[in-house]
C-alpha positions as CSV (number, residue, x, y, z in Angstrom):
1,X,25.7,-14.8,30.5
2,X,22.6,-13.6,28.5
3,X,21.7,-16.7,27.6
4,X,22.2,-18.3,30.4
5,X,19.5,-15.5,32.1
6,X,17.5,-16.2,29.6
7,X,16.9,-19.5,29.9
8,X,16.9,-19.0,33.6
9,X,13.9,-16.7,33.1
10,X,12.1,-19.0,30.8
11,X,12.3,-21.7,33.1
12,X,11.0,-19.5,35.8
13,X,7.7,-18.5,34.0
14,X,7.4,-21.6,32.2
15,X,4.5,-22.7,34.4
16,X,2.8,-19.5,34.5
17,X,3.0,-19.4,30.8
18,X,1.4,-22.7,30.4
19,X,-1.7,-21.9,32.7
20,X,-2.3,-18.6,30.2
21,X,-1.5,-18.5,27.0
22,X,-4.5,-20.6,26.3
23,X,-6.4,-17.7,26.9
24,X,-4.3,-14.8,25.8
25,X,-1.0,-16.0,23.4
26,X,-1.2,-17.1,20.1
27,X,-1.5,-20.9,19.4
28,X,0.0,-20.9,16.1
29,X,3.2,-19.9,18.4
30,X,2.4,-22.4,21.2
31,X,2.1,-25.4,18.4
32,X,5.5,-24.0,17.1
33,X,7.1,-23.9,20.2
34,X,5.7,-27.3,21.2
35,X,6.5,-29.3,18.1
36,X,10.2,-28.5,18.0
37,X,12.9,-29.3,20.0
38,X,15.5,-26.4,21.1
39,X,18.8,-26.4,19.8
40,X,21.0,-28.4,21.3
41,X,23.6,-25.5,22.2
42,X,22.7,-22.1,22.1
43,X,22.6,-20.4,18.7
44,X,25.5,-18.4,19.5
45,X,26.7,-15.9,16.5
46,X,24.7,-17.7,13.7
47,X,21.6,-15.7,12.2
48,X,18.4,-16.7,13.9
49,X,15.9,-18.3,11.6
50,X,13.0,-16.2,10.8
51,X,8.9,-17.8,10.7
52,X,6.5,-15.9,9.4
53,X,4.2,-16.7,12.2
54,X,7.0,-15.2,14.9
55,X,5.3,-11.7,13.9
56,X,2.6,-12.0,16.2
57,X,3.4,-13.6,19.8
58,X,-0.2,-12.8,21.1
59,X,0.3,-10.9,24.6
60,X,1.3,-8.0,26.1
61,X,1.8,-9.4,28.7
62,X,5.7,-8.6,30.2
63,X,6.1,-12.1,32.0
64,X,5.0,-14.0,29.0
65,X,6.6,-12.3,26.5
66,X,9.7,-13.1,28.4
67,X,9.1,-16.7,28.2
68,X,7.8,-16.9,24.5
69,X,11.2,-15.4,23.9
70,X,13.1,-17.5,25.7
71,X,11.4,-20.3,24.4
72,X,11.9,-19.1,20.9
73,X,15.5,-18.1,21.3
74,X,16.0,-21.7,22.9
75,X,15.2,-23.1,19.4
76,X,17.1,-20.3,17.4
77,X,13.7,-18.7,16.3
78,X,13.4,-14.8,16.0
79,X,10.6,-13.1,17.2
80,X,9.7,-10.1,14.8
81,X,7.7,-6.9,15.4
82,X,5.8,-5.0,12.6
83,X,5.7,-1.1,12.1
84,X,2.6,0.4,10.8
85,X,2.2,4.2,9.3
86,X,1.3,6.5,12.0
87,X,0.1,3.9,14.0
88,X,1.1,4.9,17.8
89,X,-0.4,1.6,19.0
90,X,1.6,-0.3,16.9
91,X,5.0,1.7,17.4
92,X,4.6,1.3,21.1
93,X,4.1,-2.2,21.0
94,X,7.4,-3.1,18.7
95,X,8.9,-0.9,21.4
96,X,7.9,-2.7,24.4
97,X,8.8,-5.9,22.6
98,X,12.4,-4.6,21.4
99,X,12.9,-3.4,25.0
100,X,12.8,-6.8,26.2
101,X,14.8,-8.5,23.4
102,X,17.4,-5.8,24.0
103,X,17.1,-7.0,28.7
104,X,17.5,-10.7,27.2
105,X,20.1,-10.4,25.0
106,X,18.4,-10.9,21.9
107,X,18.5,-9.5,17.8
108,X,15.5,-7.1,17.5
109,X,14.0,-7.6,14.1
110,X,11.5,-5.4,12.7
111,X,9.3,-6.0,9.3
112,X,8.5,-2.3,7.9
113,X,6.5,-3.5,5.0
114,X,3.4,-1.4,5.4
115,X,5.4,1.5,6.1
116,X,6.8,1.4,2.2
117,X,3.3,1.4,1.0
118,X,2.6,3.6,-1.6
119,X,4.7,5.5,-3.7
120,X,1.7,5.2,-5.8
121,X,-1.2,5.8,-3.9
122,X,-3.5,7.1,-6.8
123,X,-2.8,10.7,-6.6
124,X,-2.8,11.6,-10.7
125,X,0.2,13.6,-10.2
126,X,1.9,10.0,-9.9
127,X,0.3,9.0,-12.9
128,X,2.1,8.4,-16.8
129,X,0.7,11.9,-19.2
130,X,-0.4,11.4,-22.5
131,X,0.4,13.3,-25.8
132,X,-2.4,15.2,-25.0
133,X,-1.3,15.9,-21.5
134,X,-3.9,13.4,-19.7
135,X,-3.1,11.5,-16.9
136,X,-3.3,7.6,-17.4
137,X,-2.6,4.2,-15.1
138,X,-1.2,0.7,-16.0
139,X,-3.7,-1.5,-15.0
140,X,-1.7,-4.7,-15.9
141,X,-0.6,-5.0,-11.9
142,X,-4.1,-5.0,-10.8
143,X,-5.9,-2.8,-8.0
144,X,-2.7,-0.6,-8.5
145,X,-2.3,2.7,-9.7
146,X,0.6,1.7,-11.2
147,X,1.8,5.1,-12.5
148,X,4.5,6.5,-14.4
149,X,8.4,5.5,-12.9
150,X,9.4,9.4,-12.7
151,X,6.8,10.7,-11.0
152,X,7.4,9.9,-7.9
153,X,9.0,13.3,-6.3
154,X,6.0,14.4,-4.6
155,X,6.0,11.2,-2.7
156,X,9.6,10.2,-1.5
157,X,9.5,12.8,1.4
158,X,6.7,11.5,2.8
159,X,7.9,7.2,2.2
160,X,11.0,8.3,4.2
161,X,9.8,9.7,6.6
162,X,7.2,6.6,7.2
163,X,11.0,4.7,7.9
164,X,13.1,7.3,9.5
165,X,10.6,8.0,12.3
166,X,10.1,4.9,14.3
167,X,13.6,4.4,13.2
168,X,14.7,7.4,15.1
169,X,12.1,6.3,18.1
170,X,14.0,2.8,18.8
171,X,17.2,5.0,18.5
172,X,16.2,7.2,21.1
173,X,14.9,4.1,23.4
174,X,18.4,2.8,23.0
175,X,17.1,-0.1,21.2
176,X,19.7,-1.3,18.3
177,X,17.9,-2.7,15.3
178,X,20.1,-6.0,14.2
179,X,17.9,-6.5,10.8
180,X,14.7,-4.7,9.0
181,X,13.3,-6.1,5.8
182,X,10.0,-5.0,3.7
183,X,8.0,-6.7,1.5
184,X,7.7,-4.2,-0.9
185,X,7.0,-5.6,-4.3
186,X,3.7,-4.0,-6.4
187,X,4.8,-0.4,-6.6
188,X,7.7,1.8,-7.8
189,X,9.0,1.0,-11.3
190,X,8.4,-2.3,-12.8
191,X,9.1,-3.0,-15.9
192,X,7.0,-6.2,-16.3
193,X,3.3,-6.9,-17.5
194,X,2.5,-4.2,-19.9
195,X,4.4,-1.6,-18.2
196,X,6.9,-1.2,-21.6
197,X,3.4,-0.3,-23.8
198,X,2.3,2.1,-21.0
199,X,5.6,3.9,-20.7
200,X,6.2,4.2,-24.0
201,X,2.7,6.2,-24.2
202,X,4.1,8.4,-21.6
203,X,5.9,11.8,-22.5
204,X,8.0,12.2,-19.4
205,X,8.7,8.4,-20.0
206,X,9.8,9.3,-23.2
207,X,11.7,12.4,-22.3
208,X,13.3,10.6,-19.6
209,X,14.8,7.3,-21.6
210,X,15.7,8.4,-25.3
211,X,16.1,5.0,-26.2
212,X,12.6,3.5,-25.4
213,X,12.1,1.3,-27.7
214,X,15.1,-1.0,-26.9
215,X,13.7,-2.8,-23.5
216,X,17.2,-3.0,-22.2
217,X,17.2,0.5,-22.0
218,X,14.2,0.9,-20.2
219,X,14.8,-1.9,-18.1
220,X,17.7,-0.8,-16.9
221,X,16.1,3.1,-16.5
222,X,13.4,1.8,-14.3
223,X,15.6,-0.6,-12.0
224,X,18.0,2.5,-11.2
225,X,14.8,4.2,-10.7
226,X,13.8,1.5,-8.1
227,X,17.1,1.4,-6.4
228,X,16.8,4.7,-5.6
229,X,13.9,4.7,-4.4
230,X,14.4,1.8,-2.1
231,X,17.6,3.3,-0.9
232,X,15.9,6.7,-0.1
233,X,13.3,5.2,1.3
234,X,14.3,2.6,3.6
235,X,18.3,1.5,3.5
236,X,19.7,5.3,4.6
237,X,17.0,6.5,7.1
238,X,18.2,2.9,9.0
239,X,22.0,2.9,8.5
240,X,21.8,6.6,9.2
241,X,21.0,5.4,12.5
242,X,22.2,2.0,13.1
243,X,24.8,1.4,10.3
244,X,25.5,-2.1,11.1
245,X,22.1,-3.1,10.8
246,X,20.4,-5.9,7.9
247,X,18.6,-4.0,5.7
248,X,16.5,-5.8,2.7
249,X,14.0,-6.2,0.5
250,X,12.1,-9.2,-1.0
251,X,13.6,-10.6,-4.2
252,X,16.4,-8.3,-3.8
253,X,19.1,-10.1,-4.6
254,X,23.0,-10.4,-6.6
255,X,22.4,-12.5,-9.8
256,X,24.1,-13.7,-12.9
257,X,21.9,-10.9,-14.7
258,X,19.0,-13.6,-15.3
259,X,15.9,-14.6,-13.0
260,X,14.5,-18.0,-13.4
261,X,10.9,-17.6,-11.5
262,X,8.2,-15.4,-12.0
263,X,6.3,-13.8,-8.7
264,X,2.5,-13.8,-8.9
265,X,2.0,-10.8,-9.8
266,X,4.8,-10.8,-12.9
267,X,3.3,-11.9,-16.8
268,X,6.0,-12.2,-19.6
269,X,6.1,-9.2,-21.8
270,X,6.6,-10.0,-25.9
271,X,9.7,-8.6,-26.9
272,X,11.7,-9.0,-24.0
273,X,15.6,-10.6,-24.0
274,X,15.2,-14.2,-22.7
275,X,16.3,-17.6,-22.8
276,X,14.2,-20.5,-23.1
277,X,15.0,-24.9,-21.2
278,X,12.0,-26.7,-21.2
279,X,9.1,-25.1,-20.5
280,X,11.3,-22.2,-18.8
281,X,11.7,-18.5,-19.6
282,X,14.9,-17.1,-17.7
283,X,14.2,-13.2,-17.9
284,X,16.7,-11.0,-18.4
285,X,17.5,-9.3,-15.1
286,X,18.9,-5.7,-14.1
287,X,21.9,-5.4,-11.4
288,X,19.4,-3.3,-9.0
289,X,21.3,-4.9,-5.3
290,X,23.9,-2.4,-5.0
291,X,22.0,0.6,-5.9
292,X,20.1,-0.2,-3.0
293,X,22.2,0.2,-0.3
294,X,21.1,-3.1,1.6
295,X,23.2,-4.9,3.7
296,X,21.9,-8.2,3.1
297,X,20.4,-10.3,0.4
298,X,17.1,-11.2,-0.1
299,X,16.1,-14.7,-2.7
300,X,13.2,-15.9,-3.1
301,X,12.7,-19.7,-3.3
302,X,9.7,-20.9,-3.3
303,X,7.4,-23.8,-4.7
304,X,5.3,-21.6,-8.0
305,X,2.9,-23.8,-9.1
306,X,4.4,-23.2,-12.8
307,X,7.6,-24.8,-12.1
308,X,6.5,-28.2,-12.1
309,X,5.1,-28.0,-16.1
310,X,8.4,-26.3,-17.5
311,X,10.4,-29.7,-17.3
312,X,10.1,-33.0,-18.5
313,X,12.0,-35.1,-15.7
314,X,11.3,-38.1,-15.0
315,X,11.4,-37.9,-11.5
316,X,8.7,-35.7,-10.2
317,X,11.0,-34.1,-7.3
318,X,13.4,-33.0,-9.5
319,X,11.4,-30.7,-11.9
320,X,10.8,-28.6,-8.4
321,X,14.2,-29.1,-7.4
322,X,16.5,-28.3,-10.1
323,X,14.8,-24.5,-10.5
324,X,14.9,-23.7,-6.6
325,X,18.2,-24.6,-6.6
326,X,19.1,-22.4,-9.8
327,X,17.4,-19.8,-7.9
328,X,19.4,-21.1,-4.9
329,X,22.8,-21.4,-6.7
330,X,22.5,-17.8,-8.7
331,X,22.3,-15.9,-5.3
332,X,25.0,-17.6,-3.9
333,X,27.7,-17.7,-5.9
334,X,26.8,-13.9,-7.2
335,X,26.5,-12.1,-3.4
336,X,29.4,-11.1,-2.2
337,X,30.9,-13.0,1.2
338,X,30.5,-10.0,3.4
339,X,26.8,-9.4,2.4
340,X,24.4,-11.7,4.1
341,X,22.3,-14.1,2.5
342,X,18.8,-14.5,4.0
343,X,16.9,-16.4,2.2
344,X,12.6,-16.9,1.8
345,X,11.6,-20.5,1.6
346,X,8.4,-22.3,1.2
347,X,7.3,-25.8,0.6
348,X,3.8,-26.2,-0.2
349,X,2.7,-25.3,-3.9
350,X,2.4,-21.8,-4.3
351,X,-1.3,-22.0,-5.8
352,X,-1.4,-19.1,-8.8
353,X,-4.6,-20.3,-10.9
354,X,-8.1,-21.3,-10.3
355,X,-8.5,-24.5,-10.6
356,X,-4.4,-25.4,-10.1
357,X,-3.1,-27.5,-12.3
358,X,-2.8,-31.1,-11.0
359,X,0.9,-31.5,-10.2
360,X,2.5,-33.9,-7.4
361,X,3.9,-31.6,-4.1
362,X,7.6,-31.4,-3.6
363,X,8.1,-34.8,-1.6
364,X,9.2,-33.4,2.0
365,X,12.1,-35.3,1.9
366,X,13.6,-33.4,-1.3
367,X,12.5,-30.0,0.3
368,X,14.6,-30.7,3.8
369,X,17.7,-31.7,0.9
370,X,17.5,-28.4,-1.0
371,X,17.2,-26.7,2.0
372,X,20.5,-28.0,2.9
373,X,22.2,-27.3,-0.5
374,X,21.4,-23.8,0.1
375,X,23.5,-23.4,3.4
376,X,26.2,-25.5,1.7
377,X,26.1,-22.9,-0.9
378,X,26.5,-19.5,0.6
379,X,22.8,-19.0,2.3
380,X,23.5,-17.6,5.9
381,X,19.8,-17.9,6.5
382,X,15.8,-19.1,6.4
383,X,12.8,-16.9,6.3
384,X,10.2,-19.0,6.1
385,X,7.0,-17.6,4.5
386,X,3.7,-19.3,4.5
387,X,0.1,-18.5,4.4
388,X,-1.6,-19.1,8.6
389,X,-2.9,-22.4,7.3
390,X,0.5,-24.1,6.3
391,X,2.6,-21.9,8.8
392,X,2.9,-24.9,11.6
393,X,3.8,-27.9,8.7
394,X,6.4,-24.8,7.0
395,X,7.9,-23.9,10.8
396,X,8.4,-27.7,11.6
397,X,10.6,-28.2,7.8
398,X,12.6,-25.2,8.0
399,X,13.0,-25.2,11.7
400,X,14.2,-29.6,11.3
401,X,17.1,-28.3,8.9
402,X,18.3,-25.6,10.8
403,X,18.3,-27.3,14.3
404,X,20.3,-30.1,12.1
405,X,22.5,-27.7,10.8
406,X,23.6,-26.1,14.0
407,X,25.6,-28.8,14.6
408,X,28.2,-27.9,11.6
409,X,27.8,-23.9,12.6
410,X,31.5,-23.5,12.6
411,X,31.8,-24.8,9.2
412,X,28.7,-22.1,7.9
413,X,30.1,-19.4,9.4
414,X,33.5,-19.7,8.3
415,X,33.2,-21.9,5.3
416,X,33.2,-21.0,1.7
417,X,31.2,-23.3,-1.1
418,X,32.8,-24.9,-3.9
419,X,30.0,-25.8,-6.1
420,X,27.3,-24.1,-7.7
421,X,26.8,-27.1,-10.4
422,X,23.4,-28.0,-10.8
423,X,22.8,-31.0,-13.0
424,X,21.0,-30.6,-15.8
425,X,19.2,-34.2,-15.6
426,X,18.4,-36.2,-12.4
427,X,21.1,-37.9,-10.5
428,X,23.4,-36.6,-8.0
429,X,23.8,-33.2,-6.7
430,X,26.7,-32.3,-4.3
431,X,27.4,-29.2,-2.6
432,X,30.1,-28.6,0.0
433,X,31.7,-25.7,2.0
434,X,35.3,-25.2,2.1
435,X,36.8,-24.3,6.1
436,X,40.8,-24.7,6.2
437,X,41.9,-28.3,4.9
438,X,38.1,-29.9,5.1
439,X,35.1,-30.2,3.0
440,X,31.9,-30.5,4.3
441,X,29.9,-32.1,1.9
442,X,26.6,-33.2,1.1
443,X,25.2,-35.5,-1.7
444,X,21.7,-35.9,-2.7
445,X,20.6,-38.2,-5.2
446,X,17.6,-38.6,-7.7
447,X,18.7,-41.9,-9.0
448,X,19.7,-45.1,-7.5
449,X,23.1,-44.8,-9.3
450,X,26.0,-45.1,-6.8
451,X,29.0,-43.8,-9.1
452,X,31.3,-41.5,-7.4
453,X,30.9,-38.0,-8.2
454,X,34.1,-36.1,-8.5
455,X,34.1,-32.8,-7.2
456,X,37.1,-30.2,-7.9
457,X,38.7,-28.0,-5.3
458,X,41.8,-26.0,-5.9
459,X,43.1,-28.1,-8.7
460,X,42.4,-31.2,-6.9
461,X,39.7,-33.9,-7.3
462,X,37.7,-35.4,-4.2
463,X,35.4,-38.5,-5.4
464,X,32.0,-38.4,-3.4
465,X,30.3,-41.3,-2.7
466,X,26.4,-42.1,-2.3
467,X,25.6,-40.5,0.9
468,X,21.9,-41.7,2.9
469,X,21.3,-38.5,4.0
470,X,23.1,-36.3,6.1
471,X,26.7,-34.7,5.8
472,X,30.0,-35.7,5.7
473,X,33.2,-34.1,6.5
474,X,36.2,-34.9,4.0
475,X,40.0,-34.0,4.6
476,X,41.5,-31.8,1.6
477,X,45.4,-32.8,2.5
């Protein structure tokens, strides 16, 4: 019946909407809305999938939030309202947009990213302290007073509360949160760049991990550190409240205890435990997920311009696709069934030098396939992140696969994945999710070979043939 209200109201405003959001909406959200197609039945139980642009619908306005919703919701989109620190303005308005959500039926998502901003604000009680008791930075981040990991006490008071007030405002409207995440990435302990050298200058540093010198030590040292925080900061203050929310944080994630991408901001550090293929450095990586406390999982698969140059493939699509889907594959066979799997996605090269070096983009084609492989192998869901200038190109490719995807829903919601092989030279790549006695598959090939991939469930062996695109269900019995 909400749904069906929904689209009732949608309908109903549609023409007034048309005549004004020229003047008042936000056309990033209009060409969005216009250049996809909704779903063809409603989304149901399935995780919505999650733009970047869907922060900012551009009105106040009650009737036309109303039908931007509906209009979203129609094609499976959520719409997502951002918290500020102290900001009144901006509480009320994520207010007045959940209230609506919660009269339509709709998942209220909130980004809290500026609230978790800083632990280190500059303050030189946050800082590392010398042998001769001087207060020092880490520059190696940036603009950031990066500081020292265990000085942080005078600070965590003040980061929860940033989270546990509006928290307790949509509690008190009666507005259930369904799923927060942050962005929260330079600050708190990290133990990249030249953080080890700086630390190991530091006396509390010292005092703190006995066994410095050996970076497994401190690596795991700072990561509990960061779990903490994180968990103090934003995952209690929520599930205090709403304990069957989503709660998570970028590149927050169950692994295989390596990472296979670097973030912008991240340099390798001499010294460190690693393993080299190609071009490629897989870091060693620190359990930090379940001291956390999220309830959901956060990879991060993106398109780093560095990718490209590790590998030597002969087929230019492959050197992007066989890391993502590492990256991809790692996440998904390490997270748990019961914790969520929602997922940040972008296509376009993620530029990290000036000039870029001059490597082909990942074909489109290739990018809708891994996209795929991911829900075929344990990803509930797409957050797609993109700069405003690629946001309407990045909606249309994530929103094509998931609209495409609804129609095995029964299958992702239920289904468990069978394969987290990823070839280690082009040719085929199969993935497939597991529901009762059938298999629904998908192969994508980087070769024109047509042999018949065999793929092994339960002690049994299916052969796969060359499949044009698209999915196929097979019968295990």
């Amino acid at each position: 019946m909400a749904t069906i209200r929904l689209l009732a109201a949608a309908g109903l405003i549609l023409t007034a909407l048309t005549r004004t959001m020229a003047q008042t909406g936000n056309p990033l959200i209009q060409e969005i809305i216009r250049t996809t197609a909704p779903l063809e039945q409603p989304r149901g139980e399935r995780l919505p999938l999650y733009l970047w642009p869907a922060h900012d619908l551009g009105t106040g306005d009650e009737a036309e939030l109303e039908a931007l919703l509906g209009q979203l919701e129609a094609r499976g989109i959520a719409a997502i309202a951002n918290w500020r620190p102290d900001n009144a303005e901006a509480l009320d308005k994520a207010l007045h947009l959940g209230s609506i959500q919660k009269r339509l039926g709709l998942p209220i998502t909130v980004n809290a990213t500026s609230c978790t901003y800083s632990f280190f604000n500059g303050d030189e009680a946050t800082a590392h302290v010398d042998a001769d008791g001087q207060p020092f930075f880490d520059p190696s981040f940036g603009p950031q007073h990066m500081g020292c990991p265990f000085a942080v006490d005078s600070r965590t008071t003040e980061m929860r509360r940033r989270i546990a007030e509006p928290v307790a405002a949509y509690d008190e409207a009666g507005l259930d949160i369904h799923m927060i995440f942050a962005d929260w990435e330079i600050d708190g302990p990290i133990e990249w760049n030249e953080a080890w050298d700086h630390s190991r200058r530091c006396m509390r540093c010292r005092a703190r991990i006995p066994e410095i010198d050996d970076f497994s030590a401190f690596q795991g040292a700072l990561r509990r550190q960061r779990s903490y925080l994180q968990r103090h900061m934003l995952a209690e203050p929520v599930l205090a409240r709403f304990p069957s929310a989503l709660v998570g944080n970028y590149a927050v994630y169950p692994h295989n205890g390596e990472r296979y991408w670097f973030d912008y901001f991240e340099k390798h550090t001499p010294g460190t435990p690693h393993r080299m293929e190609g071009g490629a450095r897989y870091r060693q990586w620190y359990p930090e997920f379940d001291g956390t406390g999220y309830t959901f999982a956060m990879p991060v698969v993106y398109t780093w311009q560095d990718i490209y140059g590790w590998y030597d493939f002969d087929v230019p699509d492959y050197r992007w696709f066989y890391n993502m889907l590492l990256v991809g594959s790692n996440a998904g066979e390490s997270t748990p069934a019961h914790i969520p799997l929602i997922t940040f996605v972008h296509w376009h090269t993620v530029i990290l030098s000036d000039p870029p070096p001059d490597h082909p983009q990942f074909g489109e084609e290739k990018y809708h396939e891994l996209l795929w492989h991911l829900l075929l192998r344990g990803h509930d869901a797409l957050f797609m992140w993109s700069p405003h200038d690629q946001a309407l190109k990045e909606s249309q490719l994530a929103h094509q696969v998931y609209a495409e995807s609804h129609a095995y829903r029964d299958f992702l919601a239920h289904g468990t994945p069978v394969s987290f092989t990823v070839p280690k030279q082009p040719g085929p790549v199969v993935s497939a999710l597991r529901w009762d006695d059938r298999l629904l598959v998908r192969r994508t090939d980087f070769t024109d070979t047509d042999a018949v991939v065999e793929l092994e469930v339960d002690g049994r062996t299916l052969g796969v043939p060359r499949l044009e695109g698209g999915c196929r269900i097979l019968m295990l019995d």
